[in-house]
C-alpha positions in Angstrom: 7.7 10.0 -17.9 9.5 8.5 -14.7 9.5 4.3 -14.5 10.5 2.2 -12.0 11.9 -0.4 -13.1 10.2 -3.8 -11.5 12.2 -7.0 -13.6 11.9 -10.7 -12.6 15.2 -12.4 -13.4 14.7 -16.0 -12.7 17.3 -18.7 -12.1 17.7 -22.1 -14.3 18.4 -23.9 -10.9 15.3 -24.4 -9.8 14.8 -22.9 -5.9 18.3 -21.3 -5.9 20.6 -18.4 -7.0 24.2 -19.7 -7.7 26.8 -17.2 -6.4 27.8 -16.4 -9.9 24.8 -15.8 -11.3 23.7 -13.4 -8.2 27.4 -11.4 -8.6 27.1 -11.1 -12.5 23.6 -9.0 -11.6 25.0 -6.9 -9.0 27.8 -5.8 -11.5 25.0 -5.2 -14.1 23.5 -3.1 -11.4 27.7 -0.9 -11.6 27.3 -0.9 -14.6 23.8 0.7 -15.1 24.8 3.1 -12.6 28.1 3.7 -14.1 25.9 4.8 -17.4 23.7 6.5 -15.7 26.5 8.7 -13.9 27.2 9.7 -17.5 24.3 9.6 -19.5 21.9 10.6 -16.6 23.7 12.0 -13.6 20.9 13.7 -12.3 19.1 10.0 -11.4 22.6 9.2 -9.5 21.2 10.7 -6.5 18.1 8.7 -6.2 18.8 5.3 -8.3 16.3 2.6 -5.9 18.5 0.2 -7.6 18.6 -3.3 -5.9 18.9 -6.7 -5.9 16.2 -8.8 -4.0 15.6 -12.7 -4.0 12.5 -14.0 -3.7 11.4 -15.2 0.2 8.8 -18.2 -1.5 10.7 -19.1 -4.7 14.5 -18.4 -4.0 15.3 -18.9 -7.2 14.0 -15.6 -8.2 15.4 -12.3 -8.5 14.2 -8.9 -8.7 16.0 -5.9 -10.0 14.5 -2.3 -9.2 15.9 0.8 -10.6 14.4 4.5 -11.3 14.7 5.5 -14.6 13.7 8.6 -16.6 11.6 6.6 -19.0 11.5 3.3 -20.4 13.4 4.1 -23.2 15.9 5.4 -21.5 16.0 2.0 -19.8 16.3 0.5 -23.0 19.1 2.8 -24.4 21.2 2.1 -21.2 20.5 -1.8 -22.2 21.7 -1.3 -25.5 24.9 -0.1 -24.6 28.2 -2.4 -25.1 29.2 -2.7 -21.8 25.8 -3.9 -20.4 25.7 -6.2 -23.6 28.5 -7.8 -22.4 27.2 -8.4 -18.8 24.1 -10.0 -19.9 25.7 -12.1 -22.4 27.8 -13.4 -19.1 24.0 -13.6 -17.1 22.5 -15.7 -20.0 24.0 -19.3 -18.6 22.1 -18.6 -15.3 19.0 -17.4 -16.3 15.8 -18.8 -17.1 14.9 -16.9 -20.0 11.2 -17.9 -20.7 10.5 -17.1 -17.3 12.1 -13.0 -17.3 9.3 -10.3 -17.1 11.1 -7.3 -17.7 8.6 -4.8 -15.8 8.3 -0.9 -15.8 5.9 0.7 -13.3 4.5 4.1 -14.7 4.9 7.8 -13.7 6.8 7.4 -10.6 9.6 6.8 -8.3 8.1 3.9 -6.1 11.8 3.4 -3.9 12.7 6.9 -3.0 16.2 6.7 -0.3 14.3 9.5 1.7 11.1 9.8 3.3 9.0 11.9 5.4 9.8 12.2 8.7 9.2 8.8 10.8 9.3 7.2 7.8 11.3 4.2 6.9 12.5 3.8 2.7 11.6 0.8 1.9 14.9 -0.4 0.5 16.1 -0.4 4.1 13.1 -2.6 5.0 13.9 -6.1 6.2 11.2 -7.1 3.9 10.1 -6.3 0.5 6.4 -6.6 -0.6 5.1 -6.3 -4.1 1.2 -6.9 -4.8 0.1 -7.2 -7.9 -3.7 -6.5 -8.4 -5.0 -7.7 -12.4 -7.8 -5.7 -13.5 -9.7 -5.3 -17.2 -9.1 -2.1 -18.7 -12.6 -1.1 -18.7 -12.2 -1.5 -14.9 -8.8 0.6 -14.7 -10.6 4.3 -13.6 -12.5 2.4 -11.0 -10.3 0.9 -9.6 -7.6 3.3 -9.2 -10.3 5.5 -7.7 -11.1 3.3 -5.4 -7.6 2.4 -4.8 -7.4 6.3 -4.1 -9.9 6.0 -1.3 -8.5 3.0 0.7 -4.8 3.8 0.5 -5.1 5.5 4.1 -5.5 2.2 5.4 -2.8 0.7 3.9 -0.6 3.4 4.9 -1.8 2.5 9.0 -1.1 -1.0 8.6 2.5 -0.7 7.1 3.9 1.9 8.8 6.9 3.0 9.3 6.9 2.3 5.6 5.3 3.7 2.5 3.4 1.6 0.2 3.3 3.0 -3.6 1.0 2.1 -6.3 1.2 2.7 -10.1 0.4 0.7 -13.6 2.4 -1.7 -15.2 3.7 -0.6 -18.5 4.3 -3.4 -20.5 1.5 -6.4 -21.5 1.4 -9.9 -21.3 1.2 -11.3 -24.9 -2.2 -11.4 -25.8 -3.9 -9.7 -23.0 -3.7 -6.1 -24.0 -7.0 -5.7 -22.4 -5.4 -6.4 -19.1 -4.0 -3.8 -16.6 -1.4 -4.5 -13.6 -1.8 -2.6 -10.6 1.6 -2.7 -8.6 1.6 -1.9 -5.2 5.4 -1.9 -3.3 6.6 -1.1 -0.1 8.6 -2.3 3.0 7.2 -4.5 5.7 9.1 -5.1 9.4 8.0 -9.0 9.3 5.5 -11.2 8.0 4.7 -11.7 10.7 4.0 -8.3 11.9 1.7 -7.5 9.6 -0.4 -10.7 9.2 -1.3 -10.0 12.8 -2.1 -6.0 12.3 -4.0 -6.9 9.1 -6.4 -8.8 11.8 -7.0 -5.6 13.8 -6.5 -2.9 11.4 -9.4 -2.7 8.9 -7.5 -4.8 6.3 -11.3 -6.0 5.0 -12.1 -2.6 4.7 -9.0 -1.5 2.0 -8.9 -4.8 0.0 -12.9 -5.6 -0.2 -13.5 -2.3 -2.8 -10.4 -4.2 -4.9 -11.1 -7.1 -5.1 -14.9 -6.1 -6.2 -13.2 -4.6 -9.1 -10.4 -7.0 -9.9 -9.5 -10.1 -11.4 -7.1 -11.2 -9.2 -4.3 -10.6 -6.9 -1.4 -11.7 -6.0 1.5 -11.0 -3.1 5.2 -11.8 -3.3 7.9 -10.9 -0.6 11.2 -10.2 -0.8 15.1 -9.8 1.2 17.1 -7.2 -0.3 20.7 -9.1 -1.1 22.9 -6.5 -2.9 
């Protein structure tokens, strides 16, 4: 089943990413790629691999990547060469704070789009929503989701938004689902002011009726 991969790689230096820490990552990123041109050439062509920093907390990271599966992911981990990268990442990272994230049964960064669409990799700005809902909520809510996601599309375009479910669990809340939503934004700015105008009430008010809560990072692409 397709995955994108979503990770948070946070720094030990609190509101910063040291230069070495930020080019061990984009090699990781070569070197993933380099697999994959072996392993998995087909996903060459389309990898949505990135490197993004964090707009609010700079001293976070946040790799994307398309994978095949999870456990391809994980085999491509495995292998000596990325081994050996992340053993040279561990003196940079804040390793209690990582959430290795996989977002399920699509490719959420495509480098193409329809016409008079922008891909969001090339966006200025990177938006990730996270919406938290109980598992006996999850139908709803991606039905309602479903129904609302026209009005999303108005209010970000020239840039797709895509949704999907969060693989892996929090310890201990296996109950809980994670609702992703990613796509590209032209400012802040911008689209504070066109959520005032544009029937913003009328896509998040279903969601938030059946969530637990929500939450919105933004982030500049950097490698």
């Amino acid at each position: 089943m397709p995955a994108t991969e979503l990770s948070l790689l946070p720094s030990n230096a609190p509101g910063e990413i040291p230069q070495a820490y930020r080019d061990i990552v984009v090699e990781a990123i070569d070197i993933q790629g380099k697999w994959c041109a072996t392993n998995a050439p087909w996903l060459t062509k389309d990898r949505g691999a990135a490197l993004f920093q964090q707009l609010k907390d700079k001293g976070v990271l946040l790799i994307t990547a398309h994978w095949d599966s999870i456990d391809q992911h994980h085999a491509c981990i495995a292998s000596e060469a990325n081994q050996k990268i992340l053993e040279e990442a561990m003196p940079y990272m804040d390793t209690k704070a990582i959430k290795p994230g996989h977002i399920d049964g699509l490719y959420m960064l495509p480098n193409s789009e329809d016409e008079g669409i922008i891909p969001a990799l090339e966006a200025p700005i990177l938006s990730v929503t996270v919406w938290t809902v109980s598992r006996e909520n999850k139908a709803q809510f991606e039905e309602a989701m479903g129904k609302v996601k026209g009005i999303l599309d108005a209010l970000t375009t020239p840039y797709r938004h895509r949704g999907g479910w969060k693989i892996e669990k929090d310890p201990g809340k296996e109950d809980i689902e994670q609702y992703y939503v990613v796509g590209g934004l032209e400012s802040i700015e911008k689209y504070l002011e066109d959520i005032k105008t544009g029937g913003y009430d009328e896509y998040v008010q279903p969601l938030l009726s059946l969530s637990l809560d929500t939450d919105t990072k933004r982030y500049k692409r950097i490698a």
